[in-house]
C-alpha positions as CSV (number, residue, x, y, z in Angstrom):
1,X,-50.4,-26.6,-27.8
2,X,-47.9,-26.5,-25.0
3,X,-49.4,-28.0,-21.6
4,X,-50.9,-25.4,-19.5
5,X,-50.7,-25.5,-15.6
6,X,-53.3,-25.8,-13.1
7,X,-52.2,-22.0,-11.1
8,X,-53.3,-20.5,-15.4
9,X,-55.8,-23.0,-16.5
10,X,-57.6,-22.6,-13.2
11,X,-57.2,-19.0,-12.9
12,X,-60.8,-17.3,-11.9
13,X,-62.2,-15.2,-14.8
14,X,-65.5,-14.1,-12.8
15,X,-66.2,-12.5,-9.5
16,X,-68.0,-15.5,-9.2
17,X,-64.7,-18.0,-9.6
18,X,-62.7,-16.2,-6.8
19,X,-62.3,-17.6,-4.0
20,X,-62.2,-16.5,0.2
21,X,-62.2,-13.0,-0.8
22,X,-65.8,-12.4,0.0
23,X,-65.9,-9.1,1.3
24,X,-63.8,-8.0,-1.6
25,X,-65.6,-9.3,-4.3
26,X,-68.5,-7.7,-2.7
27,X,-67.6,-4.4,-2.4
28,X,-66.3,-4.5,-6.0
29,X,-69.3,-5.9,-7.7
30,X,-71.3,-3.2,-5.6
31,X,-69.1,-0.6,-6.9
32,X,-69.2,-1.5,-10.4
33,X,-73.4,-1.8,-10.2
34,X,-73.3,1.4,-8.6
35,X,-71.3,3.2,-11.1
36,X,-69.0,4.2,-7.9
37,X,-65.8,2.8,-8.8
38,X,-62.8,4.7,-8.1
39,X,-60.1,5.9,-10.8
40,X,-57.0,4.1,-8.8
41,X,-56.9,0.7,-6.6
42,X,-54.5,-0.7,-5.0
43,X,-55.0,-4.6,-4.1
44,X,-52.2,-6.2,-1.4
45,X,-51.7,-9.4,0.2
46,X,-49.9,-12.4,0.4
47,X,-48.8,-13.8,-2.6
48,X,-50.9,-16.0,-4.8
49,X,-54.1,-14.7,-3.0
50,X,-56.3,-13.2,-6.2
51,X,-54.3,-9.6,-6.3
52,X,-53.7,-9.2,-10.4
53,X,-56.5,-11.8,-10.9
54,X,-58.6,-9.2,-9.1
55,X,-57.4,-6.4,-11.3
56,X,-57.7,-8.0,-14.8
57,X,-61.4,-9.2,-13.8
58,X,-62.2,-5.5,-12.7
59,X,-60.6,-4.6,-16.0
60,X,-62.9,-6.8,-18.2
61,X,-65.8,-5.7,-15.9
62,X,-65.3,-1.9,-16.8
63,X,-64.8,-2.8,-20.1
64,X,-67.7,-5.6,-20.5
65,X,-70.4,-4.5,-23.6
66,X,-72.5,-7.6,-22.7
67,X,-75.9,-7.8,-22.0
68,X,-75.3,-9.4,-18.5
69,X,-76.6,-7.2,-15.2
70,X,-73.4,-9.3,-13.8
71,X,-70.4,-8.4,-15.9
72,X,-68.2,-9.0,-17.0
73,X,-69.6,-11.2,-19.2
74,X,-67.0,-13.1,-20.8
75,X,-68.4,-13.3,-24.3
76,X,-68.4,-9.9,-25.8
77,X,-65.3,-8.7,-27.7
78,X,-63.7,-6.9,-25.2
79,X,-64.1,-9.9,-22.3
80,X,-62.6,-12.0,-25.1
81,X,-59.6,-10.3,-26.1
82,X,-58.4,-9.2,-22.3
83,X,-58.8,-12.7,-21.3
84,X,-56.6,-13.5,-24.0
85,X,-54.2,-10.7,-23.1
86,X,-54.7,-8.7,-26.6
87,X,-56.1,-5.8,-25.3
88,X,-54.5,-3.0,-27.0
89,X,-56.0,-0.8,-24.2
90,X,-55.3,-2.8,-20.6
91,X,-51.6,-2.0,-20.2
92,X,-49.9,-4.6,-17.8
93,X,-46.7,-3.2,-16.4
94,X,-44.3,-4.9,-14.2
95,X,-42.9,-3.0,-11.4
96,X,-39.8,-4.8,-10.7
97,X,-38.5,-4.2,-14.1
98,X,-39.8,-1.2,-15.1
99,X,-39.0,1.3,-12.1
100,X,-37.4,3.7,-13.1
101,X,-38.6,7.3,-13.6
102,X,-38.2,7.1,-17.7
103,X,-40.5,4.2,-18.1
104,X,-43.2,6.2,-15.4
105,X,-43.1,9.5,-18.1
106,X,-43.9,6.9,-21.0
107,X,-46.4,5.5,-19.4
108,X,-48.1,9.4,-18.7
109,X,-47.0,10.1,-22.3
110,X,-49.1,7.2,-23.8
111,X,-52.4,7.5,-21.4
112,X,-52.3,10.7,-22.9
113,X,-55.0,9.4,-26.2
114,X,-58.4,8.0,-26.1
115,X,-58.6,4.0,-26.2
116,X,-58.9,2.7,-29.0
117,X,-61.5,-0.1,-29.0
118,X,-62.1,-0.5,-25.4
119,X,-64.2,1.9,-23.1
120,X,-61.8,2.6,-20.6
121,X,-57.7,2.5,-20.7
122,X,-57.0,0.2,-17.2
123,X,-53.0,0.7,-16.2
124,X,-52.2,-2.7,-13.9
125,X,-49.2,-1.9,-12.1
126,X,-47.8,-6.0,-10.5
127,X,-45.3,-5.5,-7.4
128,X,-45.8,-1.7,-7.1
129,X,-44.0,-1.2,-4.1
130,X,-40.4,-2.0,-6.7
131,X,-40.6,1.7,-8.0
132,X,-38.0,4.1,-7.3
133,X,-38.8,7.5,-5.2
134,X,-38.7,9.3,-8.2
135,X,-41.0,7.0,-9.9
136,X,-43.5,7.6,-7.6
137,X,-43.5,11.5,-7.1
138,X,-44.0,11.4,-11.2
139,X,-46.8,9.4,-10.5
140,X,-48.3,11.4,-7.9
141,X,-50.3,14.4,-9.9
142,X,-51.4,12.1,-12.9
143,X,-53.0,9.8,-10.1
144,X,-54.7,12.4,-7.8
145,X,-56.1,13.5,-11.5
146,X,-56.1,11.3,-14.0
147,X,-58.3,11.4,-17.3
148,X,-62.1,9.8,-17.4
149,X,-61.5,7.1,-19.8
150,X,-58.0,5.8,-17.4
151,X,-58.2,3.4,-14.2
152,X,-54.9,2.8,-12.5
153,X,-55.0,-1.0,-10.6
154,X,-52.0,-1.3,-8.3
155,X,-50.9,-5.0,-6.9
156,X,-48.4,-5.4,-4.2
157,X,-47.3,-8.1,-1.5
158,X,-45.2,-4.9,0.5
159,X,-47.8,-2.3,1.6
160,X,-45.5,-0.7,3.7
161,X,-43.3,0.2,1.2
162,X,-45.5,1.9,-1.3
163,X,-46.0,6.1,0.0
164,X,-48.2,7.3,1.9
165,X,-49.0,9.7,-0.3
166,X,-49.9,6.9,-2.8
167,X,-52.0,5.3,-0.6
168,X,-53.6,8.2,0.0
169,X,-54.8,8.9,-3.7
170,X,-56.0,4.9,-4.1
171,X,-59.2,2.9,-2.8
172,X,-57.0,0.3,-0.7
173,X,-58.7,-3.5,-0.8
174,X,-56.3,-5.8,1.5
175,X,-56.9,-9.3,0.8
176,X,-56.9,-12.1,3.4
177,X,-55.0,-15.5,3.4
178,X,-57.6,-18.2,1.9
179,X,-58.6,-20.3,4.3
180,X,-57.4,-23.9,5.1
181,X,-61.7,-25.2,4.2
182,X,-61.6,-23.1,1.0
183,X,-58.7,-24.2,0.0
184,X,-59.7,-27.9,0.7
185,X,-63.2,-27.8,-1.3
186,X,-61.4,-26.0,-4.3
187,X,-58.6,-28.6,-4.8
188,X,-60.9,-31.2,-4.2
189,X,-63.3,-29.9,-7.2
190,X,-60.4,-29.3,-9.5
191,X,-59.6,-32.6,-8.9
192,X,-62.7,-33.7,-9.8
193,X,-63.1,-31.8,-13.1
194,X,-59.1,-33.0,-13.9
195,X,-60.8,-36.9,-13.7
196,X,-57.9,-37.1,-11.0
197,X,-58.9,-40.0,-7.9
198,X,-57.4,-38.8,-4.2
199,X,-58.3,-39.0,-1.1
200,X,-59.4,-35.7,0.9
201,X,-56.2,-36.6,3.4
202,X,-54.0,-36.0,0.7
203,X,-55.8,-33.0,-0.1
204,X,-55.4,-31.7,3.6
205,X,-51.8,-32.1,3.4
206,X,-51.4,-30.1,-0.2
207,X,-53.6,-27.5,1.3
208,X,-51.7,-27.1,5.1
209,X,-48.9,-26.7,2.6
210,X,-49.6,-24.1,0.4
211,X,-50.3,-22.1,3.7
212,X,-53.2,-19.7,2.1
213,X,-52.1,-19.3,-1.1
214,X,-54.0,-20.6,-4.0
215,X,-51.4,-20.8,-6.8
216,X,-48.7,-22.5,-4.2
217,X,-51.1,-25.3,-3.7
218,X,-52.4,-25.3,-7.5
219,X,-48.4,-26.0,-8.3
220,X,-47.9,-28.7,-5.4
221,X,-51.0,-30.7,-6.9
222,X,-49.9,-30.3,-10.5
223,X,-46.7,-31.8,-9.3
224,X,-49.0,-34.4,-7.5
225,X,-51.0,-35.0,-10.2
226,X,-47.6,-35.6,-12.7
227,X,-46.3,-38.1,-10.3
228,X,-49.7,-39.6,-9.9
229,X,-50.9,-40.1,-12.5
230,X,-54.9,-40.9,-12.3
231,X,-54.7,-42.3,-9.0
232,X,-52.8,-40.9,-6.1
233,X,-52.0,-41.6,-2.4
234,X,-51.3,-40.6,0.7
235,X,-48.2,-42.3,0.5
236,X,-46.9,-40.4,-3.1
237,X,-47.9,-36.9,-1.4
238,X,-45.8,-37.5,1.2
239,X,-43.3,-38.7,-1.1
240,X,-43.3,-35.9,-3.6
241,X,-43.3,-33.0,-1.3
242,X,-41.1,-34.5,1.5
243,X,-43.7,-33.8,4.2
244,X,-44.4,-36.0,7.0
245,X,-47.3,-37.9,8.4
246,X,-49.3,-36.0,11.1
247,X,-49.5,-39.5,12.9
248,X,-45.6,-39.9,13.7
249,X,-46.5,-36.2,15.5
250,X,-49.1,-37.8,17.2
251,X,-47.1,-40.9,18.1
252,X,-43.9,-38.4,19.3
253,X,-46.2,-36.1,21.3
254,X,-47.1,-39.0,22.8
255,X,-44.2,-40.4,23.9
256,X,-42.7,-37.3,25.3
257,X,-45.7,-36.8,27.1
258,X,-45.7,-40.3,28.9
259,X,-42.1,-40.5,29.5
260,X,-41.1,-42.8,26.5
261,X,-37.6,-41.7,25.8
262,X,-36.7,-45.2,23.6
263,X,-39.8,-44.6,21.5
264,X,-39.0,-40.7,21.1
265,X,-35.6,-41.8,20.0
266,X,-37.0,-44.7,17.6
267,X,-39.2,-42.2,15.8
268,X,-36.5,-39.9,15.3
269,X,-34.3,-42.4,13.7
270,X,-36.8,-43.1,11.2
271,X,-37.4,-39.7,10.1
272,X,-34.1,-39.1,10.1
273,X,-33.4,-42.3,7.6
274,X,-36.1,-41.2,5.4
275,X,-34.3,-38.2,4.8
276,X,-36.8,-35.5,6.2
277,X,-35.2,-32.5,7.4
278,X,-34.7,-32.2,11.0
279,X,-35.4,-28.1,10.9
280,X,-38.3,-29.0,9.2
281,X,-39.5,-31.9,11.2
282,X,-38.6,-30.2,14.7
283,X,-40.8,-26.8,13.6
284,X,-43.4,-29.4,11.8
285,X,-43.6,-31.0,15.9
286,X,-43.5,-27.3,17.1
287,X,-46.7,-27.1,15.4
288,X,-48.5,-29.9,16.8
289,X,-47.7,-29.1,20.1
290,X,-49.0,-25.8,19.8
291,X,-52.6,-27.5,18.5
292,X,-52.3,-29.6,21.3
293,X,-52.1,-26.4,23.7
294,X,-54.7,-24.6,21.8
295,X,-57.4,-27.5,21.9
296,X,-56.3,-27.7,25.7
297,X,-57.1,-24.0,26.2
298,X,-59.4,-22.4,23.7
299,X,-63.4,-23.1,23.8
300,X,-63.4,-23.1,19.8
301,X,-59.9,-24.4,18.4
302,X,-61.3,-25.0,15.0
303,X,-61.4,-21.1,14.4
304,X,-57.6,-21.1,14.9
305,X,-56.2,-24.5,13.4
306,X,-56.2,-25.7,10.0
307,X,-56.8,-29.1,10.5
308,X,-59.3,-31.9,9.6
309,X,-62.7,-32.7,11.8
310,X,-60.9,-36.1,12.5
311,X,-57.4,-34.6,13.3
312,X,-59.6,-32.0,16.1
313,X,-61.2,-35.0,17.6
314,X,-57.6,-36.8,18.0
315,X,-56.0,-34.0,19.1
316,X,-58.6,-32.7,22.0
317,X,-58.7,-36.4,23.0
318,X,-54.5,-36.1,23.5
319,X,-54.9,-32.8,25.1
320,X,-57.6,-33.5,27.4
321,X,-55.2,-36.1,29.5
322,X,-52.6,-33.4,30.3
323,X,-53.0,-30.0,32.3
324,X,-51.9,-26.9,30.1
325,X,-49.0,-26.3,32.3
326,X,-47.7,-29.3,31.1
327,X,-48.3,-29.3,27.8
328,X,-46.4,-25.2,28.1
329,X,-43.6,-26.5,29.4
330,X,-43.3,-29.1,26.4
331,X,-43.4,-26.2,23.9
332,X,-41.0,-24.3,25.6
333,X,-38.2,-26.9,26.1
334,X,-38.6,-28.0,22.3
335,X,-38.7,-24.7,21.0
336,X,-35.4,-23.6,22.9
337,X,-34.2,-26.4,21.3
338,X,-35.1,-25.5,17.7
339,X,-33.6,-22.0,18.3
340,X,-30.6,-23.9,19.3
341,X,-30.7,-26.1,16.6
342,X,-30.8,-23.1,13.9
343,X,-27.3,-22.5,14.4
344,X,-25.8,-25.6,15.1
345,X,-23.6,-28.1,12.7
346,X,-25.6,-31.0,14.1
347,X,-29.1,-30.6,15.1
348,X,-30.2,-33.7,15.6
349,X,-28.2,-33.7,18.8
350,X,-29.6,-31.0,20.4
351,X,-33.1,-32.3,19.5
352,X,-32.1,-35.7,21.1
353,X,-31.3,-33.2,24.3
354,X,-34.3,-31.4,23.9
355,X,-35.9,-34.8,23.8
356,X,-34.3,-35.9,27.2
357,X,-35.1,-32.6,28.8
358,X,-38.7,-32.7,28.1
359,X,-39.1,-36.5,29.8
360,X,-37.0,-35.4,32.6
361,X,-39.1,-32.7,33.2
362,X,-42.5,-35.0,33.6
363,X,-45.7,-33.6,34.9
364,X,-46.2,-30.2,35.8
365,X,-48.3,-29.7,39.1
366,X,-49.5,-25.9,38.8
367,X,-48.6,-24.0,42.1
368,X,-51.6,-22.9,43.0
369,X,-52.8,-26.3,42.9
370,X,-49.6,-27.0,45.4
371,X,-50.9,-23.7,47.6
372,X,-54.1,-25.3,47.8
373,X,-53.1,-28.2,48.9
374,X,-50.9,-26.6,51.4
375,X,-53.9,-24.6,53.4
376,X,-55.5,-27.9,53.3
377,X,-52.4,-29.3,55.3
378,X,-52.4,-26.3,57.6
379,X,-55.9,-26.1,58.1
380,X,-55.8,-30.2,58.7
381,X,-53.1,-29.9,61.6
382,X,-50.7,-31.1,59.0
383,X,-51.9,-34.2,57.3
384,X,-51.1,-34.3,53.7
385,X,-54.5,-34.4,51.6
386,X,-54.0,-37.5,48.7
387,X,-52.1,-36.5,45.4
388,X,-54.1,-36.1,42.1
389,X,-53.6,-38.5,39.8
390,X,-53.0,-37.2,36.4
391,X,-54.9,-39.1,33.8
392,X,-52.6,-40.1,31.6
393,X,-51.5,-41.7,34.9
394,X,-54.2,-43.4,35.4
395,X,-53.7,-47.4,36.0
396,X,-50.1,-47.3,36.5
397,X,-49.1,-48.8,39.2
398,X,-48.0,-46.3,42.1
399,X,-44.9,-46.2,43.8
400,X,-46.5,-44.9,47.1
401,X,-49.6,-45.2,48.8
402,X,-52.7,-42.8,48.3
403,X,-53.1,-42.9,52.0
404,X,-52.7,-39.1,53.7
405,X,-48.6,-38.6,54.4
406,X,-47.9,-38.0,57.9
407,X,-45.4,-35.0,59.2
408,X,-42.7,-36.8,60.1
409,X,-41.1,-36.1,64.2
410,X,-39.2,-32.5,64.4
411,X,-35.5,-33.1,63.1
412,X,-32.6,-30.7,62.9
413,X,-32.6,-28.5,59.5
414,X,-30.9,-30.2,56.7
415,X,-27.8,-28.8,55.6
416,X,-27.6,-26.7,52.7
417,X,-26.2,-28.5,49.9
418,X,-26.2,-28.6,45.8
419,X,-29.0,-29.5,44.1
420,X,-28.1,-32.7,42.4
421,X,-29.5,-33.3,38.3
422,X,-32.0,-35.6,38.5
423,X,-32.2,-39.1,36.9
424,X,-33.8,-39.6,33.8
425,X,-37.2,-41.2,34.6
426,X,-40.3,-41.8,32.9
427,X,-42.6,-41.4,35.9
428,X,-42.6,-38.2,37.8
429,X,-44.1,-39.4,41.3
430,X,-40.6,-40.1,43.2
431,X,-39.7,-36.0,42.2
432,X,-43.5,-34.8,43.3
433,X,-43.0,-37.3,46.5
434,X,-39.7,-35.7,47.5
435,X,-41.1,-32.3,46.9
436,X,-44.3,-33.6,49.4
437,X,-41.6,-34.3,52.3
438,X,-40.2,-30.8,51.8
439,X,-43.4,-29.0,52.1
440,X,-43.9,-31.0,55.0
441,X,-41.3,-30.6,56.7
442,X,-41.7,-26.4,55.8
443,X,-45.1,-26.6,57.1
444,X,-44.2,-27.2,60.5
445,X,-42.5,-24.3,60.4
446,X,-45.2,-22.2,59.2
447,X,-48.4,-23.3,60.6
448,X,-47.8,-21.4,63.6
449,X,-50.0,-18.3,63.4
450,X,-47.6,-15.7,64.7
451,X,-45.6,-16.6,61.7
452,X,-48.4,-16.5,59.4
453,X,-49.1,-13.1,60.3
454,X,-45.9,-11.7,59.8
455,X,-45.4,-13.5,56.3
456,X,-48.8,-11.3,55.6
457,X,-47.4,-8.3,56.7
458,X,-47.1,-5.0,54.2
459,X,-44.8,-2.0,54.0
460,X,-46.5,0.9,55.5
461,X,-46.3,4.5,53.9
462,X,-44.8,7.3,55.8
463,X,-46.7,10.3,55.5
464,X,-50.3,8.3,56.2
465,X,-48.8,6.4,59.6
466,X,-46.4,9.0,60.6
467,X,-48.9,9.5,63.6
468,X,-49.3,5.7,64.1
469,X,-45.5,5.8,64.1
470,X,-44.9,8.4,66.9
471,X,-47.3,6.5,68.6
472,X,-45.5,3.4,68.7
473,X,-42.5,5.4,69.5
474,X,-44.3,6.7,72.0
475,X,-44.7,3.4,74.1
476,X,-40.8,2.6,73.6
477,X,-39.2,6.4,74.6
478,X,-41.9,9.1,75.4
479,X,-39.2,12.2,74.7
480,X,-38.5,11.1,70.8
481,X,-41.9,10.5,70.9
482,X,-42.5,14.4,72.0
483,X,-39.2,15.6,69.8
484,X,-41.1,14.4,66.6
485,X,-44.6,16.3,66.7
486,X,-42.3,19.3,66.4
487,X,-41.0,18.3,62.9
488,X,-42.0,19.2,60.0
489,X,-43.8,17.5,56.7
490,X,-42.0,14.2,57.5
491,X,-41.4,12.8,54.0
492,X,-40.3,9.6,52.3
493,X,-37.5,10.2,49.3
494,X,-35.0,8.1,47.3
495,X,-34.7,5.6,50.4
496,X,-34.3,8.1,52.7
497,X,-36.9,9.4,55.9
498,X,-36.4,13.1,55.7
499,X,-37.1,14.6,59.4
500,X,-37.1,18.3,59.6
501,X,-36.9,20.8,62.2
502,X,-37.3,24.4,62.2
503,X,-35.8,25.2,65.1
504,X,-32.1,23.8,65.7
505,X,-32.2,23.4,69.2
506,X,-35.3,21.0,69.1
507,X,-33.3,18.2,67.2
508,X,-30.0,18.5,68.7
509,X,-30.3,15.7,71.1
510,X,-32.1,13.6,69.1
511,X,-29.2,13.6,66.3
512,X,-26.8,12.0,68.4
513,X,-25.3,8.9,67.1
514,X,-27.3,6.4,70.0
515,X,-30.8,8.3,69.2
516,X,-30.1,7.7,65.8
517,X,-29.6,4.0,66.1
518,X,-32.5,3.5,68.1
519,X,-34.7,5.6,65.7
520,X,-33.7,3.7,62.9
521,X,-34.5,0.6,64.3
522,X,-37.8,1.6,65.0
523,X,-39.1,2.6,61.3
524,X,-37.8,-0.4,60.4
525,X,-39.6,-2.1,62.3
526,X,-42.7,-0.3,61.9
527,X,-42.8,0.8,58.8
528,X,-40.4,-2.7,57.2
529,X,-38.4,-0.6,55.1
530,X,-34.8,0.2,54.8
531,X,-35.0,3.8,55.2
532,X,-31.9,6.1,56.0
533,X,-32.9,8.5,58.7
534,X,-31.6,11.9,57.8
535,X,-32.6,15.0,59.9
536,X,-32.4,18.3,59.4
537,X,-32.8,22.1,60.3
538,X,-33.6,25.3,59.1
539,X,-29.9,27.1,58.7
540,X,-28.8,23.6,59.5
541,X,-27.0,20.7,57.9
542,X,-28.4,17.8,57.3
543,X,-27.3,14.9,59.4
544,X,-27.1,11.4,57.6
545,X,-25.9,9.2,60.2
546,X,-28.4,6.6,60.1
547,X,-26.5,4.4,57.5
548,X,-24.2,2.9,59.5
549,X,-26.9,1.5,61.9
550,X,-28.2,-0.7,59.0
551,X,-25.5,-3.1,58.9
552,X,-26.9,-5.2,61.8
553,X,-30.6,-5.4,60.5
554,X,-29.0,-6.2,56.9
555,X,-26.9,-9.1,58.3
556,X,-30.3,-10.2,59.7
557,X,-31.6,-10.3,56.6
558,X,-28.6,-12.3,55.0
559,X,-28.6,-14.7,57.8
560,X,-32.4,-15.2,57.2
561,X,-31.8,-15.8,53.4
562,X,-29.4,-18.6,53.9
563,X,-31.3,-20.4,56.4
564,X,-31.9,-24.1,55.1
565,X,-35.8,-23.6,55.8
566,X,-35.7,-20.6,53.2
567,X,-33.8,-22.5,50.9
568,X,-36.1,-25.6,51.2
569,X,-39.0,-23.5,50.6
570,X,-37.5,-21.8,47.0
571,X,-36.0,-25.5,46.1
572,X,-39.8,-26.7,46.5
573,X,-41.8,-23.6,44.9
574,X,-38.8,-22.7,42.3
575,X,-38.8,-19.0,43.3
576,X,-37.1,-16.6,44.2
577,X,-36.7,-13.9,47.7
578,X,-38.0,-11.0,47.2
579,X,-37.7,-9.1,49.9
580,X,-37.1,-10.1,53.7
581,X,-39.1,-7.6,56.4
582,X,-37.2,-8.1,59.9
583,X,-37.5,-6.0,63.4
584,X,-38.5,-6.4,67.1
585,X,-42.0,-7.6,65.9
586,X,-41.3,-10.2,64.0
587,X,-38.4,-11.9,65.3
């Protein structure tokens, strides 16, 4: 007899072989003790998850004659012949090849007659979702009512694909990805039973490979096994399916992480002389990094890696030296490069880039632990509190002292120049020293409180501070002050402070082009918005004209935005201005 592989040999024959498909084995088993099975099934997943296996057990079970209170039995006739698919009466159709509406009225023409040895006639459908639209609406009236002695059993990797109005005429059981444990204890007792020695390493490796699906990782160990033999290693899975040791990840995370460009670069070369792919390797390192984030950030990582007890420990001990801001910005720079690389004739370059990038960047200090430390500062009369040594840092020696930095005597504002790139280096304190002097030098600037106030300062809204707003006009020209209780449901709109009047003659002095000017200046001071004034009349045009006296408060504004100190201030904090509030106030 011809050899048979591990996905057939091994294929479960009982509910009770199956396995991480718990809750549907349960509700099957349930149904069939019930007597509450339905006349049409439809099974979906991933592929090599238990979909048909599922079927032709629920077959035999429906079919089972045994004694057993747990069928099916596997030793009565029927059990017997399905299991060695020569059951006249369990018709196994193929969807991909027969999908066409012809082979659909056969199969209507044939379920048509009683079984003939069986109980039931059970219809398996594989990869229903391959049947034509034509194929399906014959389908639709014989499933919605078939005949007592048929069961239809649907399989299908594509759910979205089959009709709704399929779906809607079968009991739907979605089956799960197996998971990375079950998968290990079930290749490990194959192994056993197949007299076969290998470490549960190896085992981990085959598993994390077949990525949830049983028969993928029964073929990658009957490949194992073949090139084996009775004993195999770590070494000869790593070998056979061109994978690559979890500890050069380690190693490589570890080197980007400390700055070690030469070591980054070594590593590389080796996996690119073994002959790993670099697509492979770079989305292989992708996924390390990504444990390494979610060990650094999650309060139960085990739940969301598929990794061994000893690979968590290793990997929370890595993670636990560097902040998660760190260990983000790593993902993200390597996983621009790997979209880079997707496209490009010579990837390995732009990983070496991304590899250069990533060092460059060093530490990240999260910004509100720089805000912190800036109140300190402030609150401190401007001594600079002692910078955090990261803990991978720790015992290195450092390039400054840890004594508090001193504000250095007021000097003229530095001219605005070009950021220059920065030097590759392995230690990031000279770049996080610079940055120190800047915020120095910007907290001089800032500590008085008048300017703090104003940085605080919010829009205001127009209709709830109109009277706060004549008020304040009020104190600067009384008659405006009287001109604007007589208007009208003063209004916001599109950028524009609508002022109206119902009599003409009450706004006719206050429209001139001076009145204007000075109005305009005043709500943007008070209210720190650029609003257009534009005031109005019943029988009346409007009149716009307080757009041209926005030019001087916008070339404020400019002037402000260029100002070295501004620029210092989004060189240190990498952001961006906003918006820039100006007026009588605050100047």
């Amino acid at each position: 007899m011809s050899y048979l592989v591990l996905a057939r040999k091994w294929r479960p024959q009982t509910f009770a072989d199956v396995v991480g498909q718990g809750p549907v084995v349960r509700t099957l088993r349930n149904g069939l003790a019930r007597n509450r099975v339905a006349h049409a099934m439809i099974f979906s997943g991933v592929r090599g998850v238990g979909k048909t296996t599922l079927a032709r057990i629920m077959a035999k079970a429906l079919n089972c004659t045994g004694e057993t209170a747990d069928k099916p039995c596997n030793v009565c006739e029927s059990c017997r012949e399905i299991t060695a698919g020569s059951a006249v009466d369990l018709h196994e159709i193929d969807g991909a090849s027969n999908r066409g509406i012809q082979e659909i009225r056969d199969l209507k023409e044939n379920i048509r007659f009683f079984p003939t040895k069986c109980r039931f006639k059970v219809i398996i459908i594989d990869e229903v979702h391959m049947l034509t639209t034509e194929a399906f609406n014959a389908l639709l009236k014989t499933l919605e009512e078939p005949p007592e002695h048929v069961y239809f059993m649907f399989a299908t990797t594509e759910l979205h694909k089959v009709p709704i109005t399929i779906l809607s005429r079968c009991q739907r059981y979605e089956l799960k990805r197996v998971s990375f444990a079950d998968l290990v204890d079930f290749f490990v007792k194959i192994a056993v039973r197949e007299q076969v020695e290998i470490s549960r390493r190896a085992i981990e490796m085959i598993a994390r490979e077949a990525d949830g699906s049983i028969r993928d990782g029964l073929s990658l160990l009957d490949q194992v096994f073949s090139f084996g033999g009775e004993q195999v290693t770590d070494e000869d899975v790593v070998q056979v399916l061109g994978l690559v040791d979890q500890r050069i990840f380690a190693n490589l995370a570890r080197a980007l992480l400390a700055g070690d460009l030469a070591q980054c670069f070594d590593l590389l070369e080796k996996t690119y002389v073994a002959g790993i792919d670099l697509k492979r390797f770079a989305t292989d390192l992708l996924s390390y990094l990504r444990a390494l984030l979610i060990c650094r950030t999650s309060p139960r990582p085990e739940t969301l890696l598929e990794v061994s007890d000893q690979e968590l420990a290793e990997l929370r001990q890595l993670s636990g030296e560097y902040s998660p801001e760190t260990l983000s910005m790593l993902f993200q720079l390597l996983f621009k490069g790997m979209s880079e690389m997707q496209y490009s004739a010579h990837p390995r370059l732009v990983l070496e880039m991304a590899f250069i990038k990533a060092v460059q960047a060093g530490q990240v200090t999260p910004a509100a632990a720089l805000l912190g430390r800036l109140d300190e500062m402030i609150k401190a009369g401007g001594a600079m509190p002692p910078l955090p040594v990261p803990a991978a840092m720790a015992g290195k020696p450092q390039q400054q002292p840890a004594a508090p930095v001193k504000p250095p005597p007021a000097a003229p504002l530095p001219e605005k120049k070009t950021p220059a790139v920065p030097e590759t280096s392995a230690d990031p304190e000279p770049e996080l020293d610079s940055k120190v002097k800047k915020l120095e030098a910007l907290v001089e600037k800032i500590a008085d409180p008048k300017a703090r106030a104003a940085i605080q300062t919010r829009t205001k809204e127009v209709r709830r501070n109109w009277e706060s707003f004549v008020a304040y006009i009020k104190e600067r020209k009384p008659w405006m002050a009287q001109v604007l209780k007589l208007c009208e449901n003063p209004r916001e709109e599109g950028g524009e402070l609508l002022i109206r009047f119902d009599n003409p003659s009450d706004c006719t002095l206050l429209q001139e082009p001076e009145h204007v000017k000075d109005l305009s200046v005043y709500a943007l001071d008070f209210f720190q918005k650029d609003l257009r004034i534009k005031i109005s009349s019943r029988g009346g045009k409007a009149d716009g004209q307080g757009e041209a006296v926005l030019d001087a408060p916008k070339e404020e504004r400019r002037a402000l935005a260029n100002d070295p100190l501004v620029q210092t201030a989004l060189d240190v904090f990498g952001g961006q201005i906003g918006a820039i509030r100006t007026g009588p106030r605050f100047r």
